[in-house]
N, C-alpha and C positions, 0 to 999 in steps of 0.2 A: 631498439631492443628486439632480438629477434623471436620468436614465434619459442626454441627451444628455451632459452631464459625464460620467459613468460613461463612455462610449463616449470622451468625447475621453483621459480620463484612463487607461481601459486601454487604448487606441487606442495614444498617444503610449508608453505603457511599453512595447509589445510593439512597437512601431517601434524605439524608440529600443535595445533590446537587440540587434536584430538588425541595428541600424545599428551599435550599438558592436562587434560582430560583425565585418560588413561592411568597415565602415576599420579594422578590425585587420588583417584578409587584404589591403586594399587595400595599409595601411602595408607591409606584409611583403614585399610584389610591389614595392614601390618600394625598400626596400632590399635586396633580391634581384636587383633591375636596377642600385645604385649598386655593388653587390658584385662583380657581375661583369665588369659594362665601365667602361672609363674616366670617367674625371669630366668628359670633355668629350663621349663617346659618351652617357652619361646624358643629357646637356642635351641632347644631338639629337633622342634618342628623346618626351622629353615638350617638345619645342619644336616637333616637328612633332604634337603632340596636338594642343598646346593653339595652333598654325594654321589648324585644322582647326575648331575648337573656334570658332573667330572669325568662322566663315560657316557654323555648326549654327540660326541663326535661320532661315539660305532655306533651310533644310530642313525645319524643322516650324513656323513661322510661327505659331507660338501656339496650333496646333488642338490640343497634347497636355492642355492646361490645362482648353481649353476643349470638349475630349470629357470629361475628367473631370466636370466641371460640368453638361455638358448629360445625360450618361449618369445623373447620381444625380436631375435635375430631370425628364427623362421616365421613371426607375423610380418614383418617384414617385403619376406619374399612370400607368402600366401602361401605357405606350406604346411596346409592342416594336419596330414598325416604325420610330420613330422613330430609338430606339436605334440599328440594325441601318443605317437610314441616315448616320446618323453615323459609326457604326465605320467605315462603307465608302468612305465621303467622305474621311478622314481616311486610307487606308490607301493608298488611289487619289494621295492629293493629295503625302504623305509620301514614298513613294515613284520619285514621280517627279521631283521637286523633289533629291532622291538622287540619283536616276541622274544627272542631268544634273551636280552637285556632284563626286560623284566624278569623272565623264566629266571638265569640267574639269580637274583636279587629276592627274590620270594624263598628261594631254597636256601639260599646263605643270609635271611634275615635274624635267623636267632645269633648266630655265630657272630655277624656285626653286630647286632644290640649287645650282646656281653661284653664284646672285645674291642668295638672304636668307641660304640656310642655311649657306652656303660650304664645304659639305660630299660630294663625289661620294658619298656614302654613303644620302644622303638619298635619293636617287633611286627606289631599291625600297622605302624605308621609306613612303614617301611614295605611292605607288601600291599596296604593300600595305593599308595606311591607308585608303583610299579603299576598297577593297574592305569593311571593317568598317561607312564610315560609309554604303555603299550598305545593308548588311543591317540596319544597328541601326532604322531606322524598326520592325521587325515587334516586337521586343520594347517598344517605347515606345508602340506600338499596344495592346498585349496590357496591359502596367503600368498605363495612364492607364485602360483600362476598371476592372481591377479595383478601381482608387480607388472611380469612380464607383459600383462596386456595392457598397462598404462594406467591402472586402478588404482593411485593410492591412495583417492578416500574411501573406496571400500579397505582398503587396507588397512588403515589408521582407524579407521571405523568397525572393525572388527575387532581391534585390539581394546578398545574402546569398552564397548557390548563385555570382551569374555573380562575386563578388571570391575567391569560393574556388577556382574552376574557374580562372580567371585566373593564380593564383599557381600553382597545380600545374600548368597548360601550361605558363608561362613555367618553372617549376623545372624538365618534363622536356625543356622546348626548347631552355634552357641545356645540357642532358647531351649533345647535338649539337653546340649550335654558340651559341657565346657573341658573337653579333653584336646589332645593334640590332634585326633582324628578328624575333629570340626573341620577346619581350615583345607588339610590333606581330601575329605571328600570334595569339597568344592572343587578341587581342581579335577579328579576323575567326572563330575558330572558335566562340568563343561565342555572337557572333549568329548563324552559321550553324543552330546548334540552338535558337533559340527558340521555332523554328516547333512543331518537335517536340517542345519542352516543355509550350508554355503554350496551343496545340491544346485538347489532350484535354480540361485541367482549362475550358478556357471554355469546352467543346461538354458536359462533362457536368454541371458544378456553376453555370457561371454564365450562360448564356444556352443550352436544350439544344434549344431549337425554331431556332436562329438560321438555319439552313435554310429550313426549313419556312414562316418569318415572311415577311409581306410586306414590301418595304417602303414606309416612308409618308413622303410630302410630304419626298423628297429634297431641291429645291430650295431650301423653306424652310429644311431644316435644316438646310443647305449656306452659307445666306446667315446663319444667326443666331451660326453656330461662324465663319464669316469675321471677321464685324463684331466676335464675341468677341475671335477669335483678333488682330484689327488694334491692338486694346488692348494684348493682352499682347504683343504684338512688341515695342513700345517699351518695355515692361518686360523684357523678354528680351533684346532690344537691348544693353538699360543692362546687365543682368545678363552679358553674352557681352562688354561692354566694360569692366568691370570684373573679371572672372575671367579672363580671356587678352588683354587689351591690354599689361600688363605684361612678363608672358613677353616674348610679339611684339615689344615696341620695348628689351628686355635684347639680345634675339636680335641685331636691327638695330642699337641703338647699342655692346654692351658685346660680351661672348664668350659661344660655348656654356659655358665654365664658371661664368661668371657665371650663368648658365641653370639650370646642375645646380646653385649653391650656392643658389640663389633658390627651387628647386625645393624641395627638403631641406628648408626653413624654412619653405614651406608646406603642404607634406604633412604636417609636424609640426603647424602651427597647427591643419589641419583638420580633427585631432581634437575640436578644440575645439567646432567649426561643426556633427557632426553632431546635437548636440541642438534647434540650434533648425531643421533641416532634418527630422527626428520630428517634430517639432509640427508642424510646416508642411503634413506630408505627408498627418496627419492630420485637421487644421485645416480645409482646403479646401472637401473632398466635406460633411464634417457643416455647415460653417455655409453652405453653400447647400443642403441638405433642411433646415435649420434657419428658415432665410430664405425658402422657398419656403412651410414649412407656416406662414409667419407668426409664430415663435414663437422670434424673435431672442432675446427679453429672457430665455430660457432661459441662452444661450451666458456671459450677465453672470457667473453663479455660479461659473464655473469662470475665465475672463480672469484677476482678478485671482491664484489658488492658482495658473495657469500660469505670471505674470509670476514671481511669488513663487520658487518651489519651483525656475525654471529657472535663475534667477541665481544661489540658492544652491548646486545642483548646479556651475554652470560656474565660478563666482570661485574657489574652491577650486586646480580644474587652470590657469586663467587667472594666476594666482601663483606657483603651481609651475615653471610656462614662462617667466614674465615673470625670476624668480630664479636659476634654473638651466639657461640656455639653450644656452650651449656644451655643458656638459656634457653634456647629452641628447644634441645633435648630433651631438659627439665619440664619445659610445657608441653611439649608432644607426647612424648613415649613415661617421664614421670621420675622423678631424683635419683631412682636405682638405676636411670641409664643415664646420668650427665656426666660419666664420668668418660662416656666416650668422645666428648671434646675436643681433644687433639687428634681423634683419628677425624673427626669431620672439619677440622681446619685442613689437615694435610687431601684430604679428597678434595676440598672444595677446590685448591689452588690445582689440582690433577685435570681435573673439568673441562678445565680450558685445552689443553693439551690432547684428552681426547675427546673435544672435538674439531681438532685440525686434524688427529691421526682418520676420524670417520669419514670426512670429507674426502682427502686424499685418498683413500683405499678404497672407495666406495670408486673415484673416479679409473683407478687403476682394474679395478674388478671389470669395470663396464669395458673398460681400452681391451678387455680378454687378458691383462698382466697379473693374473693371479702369482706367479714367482714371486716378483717382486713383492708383493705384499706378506708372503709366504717367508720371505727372506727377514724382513724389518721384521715381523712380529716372532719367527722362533726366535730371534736373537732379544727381543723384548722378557720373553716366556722364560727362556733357560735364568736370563737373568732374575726375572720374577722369584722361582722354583728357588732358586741358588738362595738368594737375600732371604726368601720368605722360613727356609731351614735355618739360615743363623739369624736372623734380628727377632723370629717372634718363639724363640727360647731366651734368648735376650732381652726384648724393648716387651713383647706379650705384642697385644693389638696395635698398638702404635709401631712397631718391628712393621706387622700387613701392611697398613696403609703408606708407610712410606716404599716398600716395595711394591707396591700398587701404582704410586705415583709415578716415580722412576720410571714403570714401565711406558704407561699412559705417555710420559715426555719422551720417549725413545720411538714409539710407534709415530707421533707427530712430526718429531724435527727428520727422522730419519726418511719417512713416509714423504713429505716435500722435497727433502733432497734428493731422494730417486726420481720423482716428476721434473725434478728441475734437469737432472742430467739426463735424461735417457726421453724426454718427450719436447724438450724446450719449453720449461716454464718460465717464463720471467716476472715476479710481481706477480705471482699467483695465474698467472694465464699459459695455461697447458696447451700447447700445438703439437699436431703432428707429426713427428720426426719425417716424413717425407715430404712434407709440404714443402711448394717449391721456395726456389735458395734465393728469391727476388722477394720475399718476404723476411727472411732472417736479415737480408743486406739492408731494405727499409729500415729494421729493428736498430739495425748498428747506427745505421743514420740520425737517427732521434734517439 
């Protein structure tokens, strides 16, 4: 086993623990908000997330992917100013692209509270909200570096902290005052303190000259994280139009309760989801120093034990939920939402799906092939978009999740098929395309 597998393999287990961690306290905070307020206040509260959630691409345009990438490709070559350029580009760029998003959204919050959300309630919810997503670029600043430096249990360890932190604001925010605002503050407070968290530990352990450093060849490094990040837009795109277009046109065509039972059933599903977002998260940063040091056909040895070992973990709980749906429902979240059932069967069997699509795209991201992944997921998205206008006037919730699923099995099968033809996968083991041709002939031979 070579040195990089070791890395991806305990990488992904000390991810993935701190993820199963993570949306455990997520889950918790979700039915710690169905617990307390109504079943149509619920759908408010995460209708105007995931609103919000549906224009986070002109907020970070791809640069968070593409700092991680470029941060492990110039640690590499010891190129600190590089770096130092990059963080800086990215923090300038993020942020202002924020401000201006919130600023939006604070001035047109009465006008959406009358007109999508049909709720006066929305109104503070919704410019509280804004205040969060002007703060949260600084922790997504801080997160995508430490990818790049090889950190990801500070990584998963962070994500960890802010869904704990989360639930125990909302729990003492509830002890005040049980409105929609509870929940919405806890997430303005937590970006507030990222700065003062994750500070110290990048000024002492991961970058301690970053003062001191010059920087180097801003412009360039400004135009190579653009052209990166222009790639991943459209994959982010596809990804922001398949994980909140749902909601958004439940919201529009159906009720906030439709909302909250729609909700329920997918917060339930996406337990399912955090495994292949582990790998993914690990995936990235190692196969681009993987890819940079020329030494892809390392990555082969572990692909196919990832494929392997991930499915078996996830089919297991994928059965479980697909079997016993209501029921879960009925004991978690409470009778007024078991009626979402059929949307957490059709997730559960999606799960699987993506997580061979994270896998694969996380590998394609790191080889620097953001196109290609850019390619597979608008054609996921449109298809998403398209289905989710005619089945959920049609089916309601159950219409979402089967366009959800669809997409999820389009991004997977389609996502291996480009690896397989454009890099040489065979059996899940991704080489090269230039690697020499006394290797493929070996391959033919056996």
């Amino acid at each position: 086993m070579t040195e990089y597998t070791k890395k991806v393999i305990f990488g992904s287990a000390v991810v993935f623990v701190f993820t199963v961690f993570a949306a455990f306290f997520g889950y918790l905070t979700r039915l710690l908000v169905a617990r307390n307020l109504s079943v149509e206040n619920f759908g408010l509260v995460y209708s105007i997330m995931a609103f919000f959630g549906l224009f986070s691409i002109l907020q970070h345009m791809g640069l968070n992917d593409a700092l991680t990438k470029y941060v492990s490709e110039f640690r590499v070559r010891r190129e600190l100013g590089k770096i130092k350029a990059s963080i800086i580009f990215t923090l300038i760029f993020q942020l202002s692209t924020a401000f201006i998003l919130a600023l939006a959204m604070w001035l047109l919050a009465p006008w959406l509270a009358e007109n999508y959300f049909r709720s006066s309630l929305a109104v503070n919810g919704i410019r509280i909200y804004a205040i969060a997503v002007f703060l949260s670029p600084i922790e997504s600043l801080f997160l995508s570096t430490f990818l790049g430096y090889q950190k990801p249990v500070w990584y998963s360890a962070a994500n960890f902290a802010r869904a704990i932190f989360i639930f125990l604001a909302t729990l003492i925010l509830f002890g005040f005052s049980k409105t929609i605002l509870s929940p919405i503050i806890s997430y303005v407070l937590v970006y507030s303190l990222s700065l003062l968290v994750y500070l110290p530990y990048f000024l002492a352990k991961i970058f301690p000259g970053f003062f001191k450093t010059k920087t180097r060849a801003f412009k360039e490094t400004a135009g190579k994280m653009t052209r990166f990040g222009a790639h991943v837009i459209i994959t982010a795109v596809a990804g922001t139009v398949i994980t909140y277009t749902d909601i958004a046109m439940i919201t529009y065509f159906k009720t906030l309760n439709d909302v909250a039972i729609y909700n329920a059933a997918t917060s339930t599903a996406l337990l399912l989801w955090f495994f292949g977002t582990a790998l993914a998260t690990v995936l990235l940063p190692l196969s681009s120093e993987i890819w940079k040091r020329k030494h892809s056909h390392l990555m082969g040895e572990g692909i196919n034990m990832i494929y392997k070992y991930g499915l078996i973990i996830i089919i297991p709980f994928t059965v479980l939920m697909f079997v016993f749906p209501e029921l879960i429902l009925r004991i978690l979240f409470g009778t007024d939402y078991s009626a979402g059932s059929g949307v957490l069967q059709i997730l559960s069997i999606a799960a699987i799906f993506f997580t061979i699509g994270q896998v694969n795209m996380s590998i394609l991201s790191g080889m620097g092939k953001p196109r290609i992944n850019a390619k597979v997921s608008a054609v996921a998205a449109v298809f998403n978009f398209a289905s989710n206008l005619i089945l959920i006037p049609l089916l309601g919730i159950a219409g979402a999740a089967i366009s959800t699923g669809i997409a999820f099995a389009i991004i997977g099968i389609f996502g291996g098929i480009a690896l397989d033809k454009n890099y040489g996968l065979r059996s899940g083991i991704p080489v090269h395309c230039d690697y020499p041709k006394k290797y493929f002939k070996h391959r033919a031979n056996t």
